[in-house]
N, C-alpha and C positions, 0 to 999 in steps of 0.2 A: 639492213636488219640489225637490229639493236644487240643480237649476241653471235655477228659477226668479228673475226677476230683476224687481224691480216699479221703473220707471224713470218719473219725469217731465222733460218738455221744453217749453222754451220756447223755442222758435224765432224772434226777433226779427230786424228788417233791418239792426240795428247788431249782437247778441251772440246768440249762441246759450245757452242756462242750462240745464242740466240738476242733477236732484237722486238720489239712489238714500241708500233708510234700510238699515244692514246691522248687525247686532248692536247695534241702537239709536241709534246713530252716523249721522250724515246727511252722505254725501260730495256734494261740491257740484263743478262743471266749469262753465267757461264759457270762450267760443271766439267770435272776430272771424265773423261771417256773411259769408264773404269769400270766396269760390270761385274760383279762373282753373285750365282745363286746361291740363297744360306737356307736355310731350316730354322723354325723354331726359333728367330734371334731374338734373343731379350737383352744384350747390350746396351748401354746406353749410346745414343747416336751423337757423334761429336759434331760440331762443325763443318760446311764442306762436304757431305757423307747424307746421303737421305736412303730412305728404305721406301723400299716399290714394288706393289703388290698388281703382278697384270697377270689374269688367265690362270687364276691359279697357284701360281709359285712366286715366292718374294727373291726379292731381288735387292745387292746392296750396290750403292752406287756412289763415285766418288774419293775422295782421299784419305780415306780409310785402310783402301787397298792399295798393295804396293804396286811397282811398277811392271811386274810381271803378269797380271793381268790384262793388260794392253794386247789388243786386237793387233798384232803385226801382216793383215793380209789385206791386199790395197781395195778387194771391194769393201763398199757399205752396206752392201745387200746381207746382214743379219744380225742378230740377236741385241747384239752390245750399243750396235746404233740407232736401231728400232729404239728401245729402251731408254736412249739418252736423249733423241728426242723427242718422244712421249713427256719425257720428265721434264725437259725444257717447258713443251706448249701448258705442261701444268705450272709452273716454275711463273712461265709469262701473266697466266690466267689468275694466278694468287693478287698477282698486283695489278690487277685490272679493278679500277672504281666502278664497273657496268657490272651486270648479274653473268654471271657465267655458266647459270642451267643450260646445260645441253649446247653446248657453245658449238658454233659450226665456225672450221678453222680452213684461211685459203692460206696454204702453207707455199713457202720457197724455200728448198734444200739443194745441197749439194751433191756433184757428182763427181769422181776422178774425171781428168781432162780424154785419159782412154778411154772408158765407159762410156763418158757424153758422145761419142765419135759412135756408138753403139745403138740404132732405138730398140733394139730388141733388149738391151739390158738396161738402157731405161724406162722403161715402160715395164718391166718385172720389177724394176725398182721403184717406182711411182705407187705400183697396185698392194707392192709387200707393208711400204707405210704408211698408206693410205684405210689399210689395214680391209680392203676389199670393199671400203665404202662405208662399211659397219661401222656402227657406237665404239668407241676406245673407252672403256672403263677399265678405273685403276684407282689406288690407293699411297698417295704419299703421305708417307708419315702418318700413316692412319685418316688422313682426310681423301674424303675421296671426289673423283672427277672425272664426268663425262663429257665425251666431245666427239664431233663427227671432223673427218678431215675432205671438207666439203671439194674443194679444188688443189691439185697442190703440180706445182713446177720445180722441176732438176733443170738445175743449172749449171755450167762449168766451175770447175772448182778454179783459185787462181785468176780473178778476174780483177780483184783488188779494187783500189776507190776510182774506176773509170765511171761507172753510172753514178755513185752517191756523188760525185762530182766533176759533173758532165759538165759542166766550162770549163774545165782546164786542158780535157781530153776531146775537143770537137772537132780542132782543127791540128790533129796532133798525130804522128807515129808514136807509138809507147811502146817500151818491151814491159810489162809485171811478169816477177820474178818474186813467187810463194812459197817459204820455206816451211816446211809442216815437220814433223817427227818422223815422219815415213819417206813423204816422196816432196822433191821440187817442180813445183809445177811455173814453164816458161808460155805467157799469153802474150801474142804481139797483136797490138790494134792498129788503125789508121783511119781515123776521123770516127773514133766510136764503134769500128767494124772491126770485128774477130777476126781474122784470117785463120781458116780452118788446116792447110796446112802448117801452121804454126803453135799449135797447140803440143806442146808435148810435155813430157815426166819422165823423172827418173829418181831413181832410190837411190835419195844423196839427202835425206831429211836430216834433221840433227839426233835421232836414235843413233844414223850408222857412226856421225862422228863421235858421240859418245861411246859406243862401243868400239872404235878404233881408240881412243884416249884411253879407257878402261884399261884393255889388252897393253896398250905399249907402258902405263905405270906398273901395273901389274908383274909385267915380265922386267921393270927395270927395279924394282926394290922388292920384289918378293914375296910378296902379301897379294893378297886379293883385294883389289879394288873395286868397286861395283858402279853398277852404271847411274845408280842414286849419288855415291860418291861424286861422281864426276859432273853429275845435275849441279850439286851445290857447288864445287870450285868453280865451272862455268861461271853460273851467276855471282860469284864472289871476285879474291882477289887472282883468281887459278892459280893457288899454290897448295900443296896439299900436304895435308898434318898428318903426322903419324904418330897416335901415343902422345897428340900434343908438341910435338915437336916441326917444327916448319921445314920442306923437306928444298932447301933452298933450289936445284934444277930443274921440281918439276914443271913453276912455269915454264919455261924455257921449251920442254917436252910438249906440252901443253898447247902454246903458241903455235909451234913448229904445225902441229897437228891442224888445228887451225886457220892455218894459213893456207895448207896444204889443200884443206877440204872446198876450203873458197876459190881455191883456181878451179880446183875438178868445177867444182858446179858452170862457172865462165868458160872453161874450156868444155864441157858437154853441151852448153848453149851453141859456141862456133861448130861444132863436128854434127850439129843438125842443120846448118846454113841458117844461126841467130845471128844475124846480122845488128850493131850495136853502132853502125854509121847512121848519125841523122834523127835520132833516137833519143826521147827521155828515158833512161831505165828506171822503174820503181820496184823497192823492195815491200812485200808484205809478208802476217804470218809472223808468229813468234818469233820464229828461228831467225828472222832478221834481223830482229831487237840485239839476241845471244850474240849475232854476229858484226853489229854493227860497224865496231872500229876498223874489223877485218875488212868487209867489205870494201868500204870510204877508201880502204890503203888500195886494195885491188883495183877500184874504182871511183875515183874523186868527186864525180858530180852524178854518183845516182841517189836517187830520193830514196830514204828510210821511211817510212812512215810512222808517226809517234800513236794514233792508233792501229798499228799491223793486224793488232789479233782478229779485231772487227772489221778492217777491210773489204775485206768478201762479202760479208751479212751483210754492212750498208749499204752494198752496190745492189742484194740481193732483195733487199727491201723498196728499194726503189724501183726494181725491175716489178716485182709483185704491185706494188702504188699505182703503176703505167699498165699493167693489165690488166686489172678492177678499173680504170677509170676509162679504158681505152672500148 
């Protein structure tokens, strides 16, 4: 069908990720997982920041809003993920060269690795954004767009690039290890096969370490530090200013913390029976980027991946690719 539209998403608690392949070309979208309902906004909309008009009520979306917005409850079954992506498959559909009247969408999203373990709360999460079948009308940025969500497949979260590149992993044991803002999700494969008792998570995302860093500067110089604060020193040189002033031990504090968070996560993997004999480990997911060096120190020869955040989606799109052609 010519306004067939094959879309994957990944819907994360810090970024939404979407992928769509179109004349061989793979356009890629990603969006702050930031939702606040406004009234009446007549702001002007900065970068990054779109405004989204579904069923009624607008909606603002993106980095606009601060961090306290952020959906901290592990399912995805509402409002804020519905909504991001919606935004996404219109996000995809703006740069599609084909007509996009009435677009019928075969989607592939994600699911926490507990949930997937679940079909009764998949299949309430399949039918919530699939939106019960019915037209998805909506309005970004005042342009508007419809679309049906013709077929759409949940998938395990944490799957990383085993399918987007299936020779590496054919003849392989793998541990993926998915670091998100919330939760770590541990996938072990063997020859391309999930192993379902090996599927687990746990609330060790880079939120908790930020809000452990927050608290221990906090409580060591006196001031309040915030967990935005601590976003930037992460990604910078983690030393933190105060008044302009370099506060020379925080790294030190900083690192410790750090270091500290990357055992928990390796030792919660052993206290499930993760077995890491005989094993390539990969890391995916932002949080592995933030963590990289740590990591490497922890563990010498496990793969970083240079695209982490899209990990998941490319494996996700490929699964979607193999069940339209299948």
């Amino acid at each position: 069908m010519h306004n067939r539209f094959l879309i994957a998403i990944d819907s994360g608690k810090h970024s939404t990720k979407a992928i769509m392949k179109e004349e061989g070309d793979l356009q890629r979208v990603k969006l702050r997982t930031l939702v606040e309902e406004v009234q009446d906004f007549g702001a002007d909309i900065p970068q990054n920041t779109d405004l989204l008009e579904f069923q009624g009520k607008s909606y603002l979306i993106g980095e606009m809003l601060d961090e306290s917005k952020m959906d901290y409850r592990l399912t995805k079954h509402n409002l804020t993920h519905q909504i991001c992506i919606y935004l996404a498959i219109a996000k995809m559909l703006q740069k599609s060269k084909r007509s996009i009247a009435f677009a019928n969408i075969n989607l592939a999203i994600n699911i926490p690795l507990s949930l997937y373990k679940n079909e009764r709360q998949k299949t309430a999460y399949q039918e919530f954004i699939q939106n019960g079948g019915e037209p998805i009308c909506l309005k970004v940025n005042g342009k508007a767009f419809v679309f049906r969500i013709n077929q759409i497949y949940v998938l395990p979260e944490g799957i990383g690039p085993v399918y987007s590149e299936i020779n590496e992993f054919r003849h392989k044991r793998s541990l993926v290890i998915d670091i998100g803002s919330l939760n770590v999700n541990f996938q072990e494969f063997t020859n391309l096969i999930p192993l379902f008792q090996q599927m687990v998570t746990v609330d060790l995302g880079i939120n908790l370490l930020r809000s452990k860093i927050s608290d221990a500067l906090t409580s060591r110089y006196g001031t309040t530090v915030s967990d935005l604060d601590v976003e930037r020193l992460l990604r910078g040189d983690k030393y933190l200013y105060l008044n302009g002033e370099k506060q020379e031990d925080s790294k030190e504090i900083v690192e410790k913390h750090i270091g500290s968070h990357v055992k928990e996560i390796f030792n919660h993997a052993r206290s499930r029976k993760i077995s890491f004999n005989n094993m390539e480990v990969h890391f995916v997911g932002g949080g592995s980027l933030l963590l990289r060096d740590f990591i490497l120190k922890e563990y010498p020869t496990a793969v970083i991946h240079t695209d982490a955040q899209f990990a998941n989606v490319l494996s996700f799109l490929k699964i979607l690719e193999a069940k339209q052609s299948g």
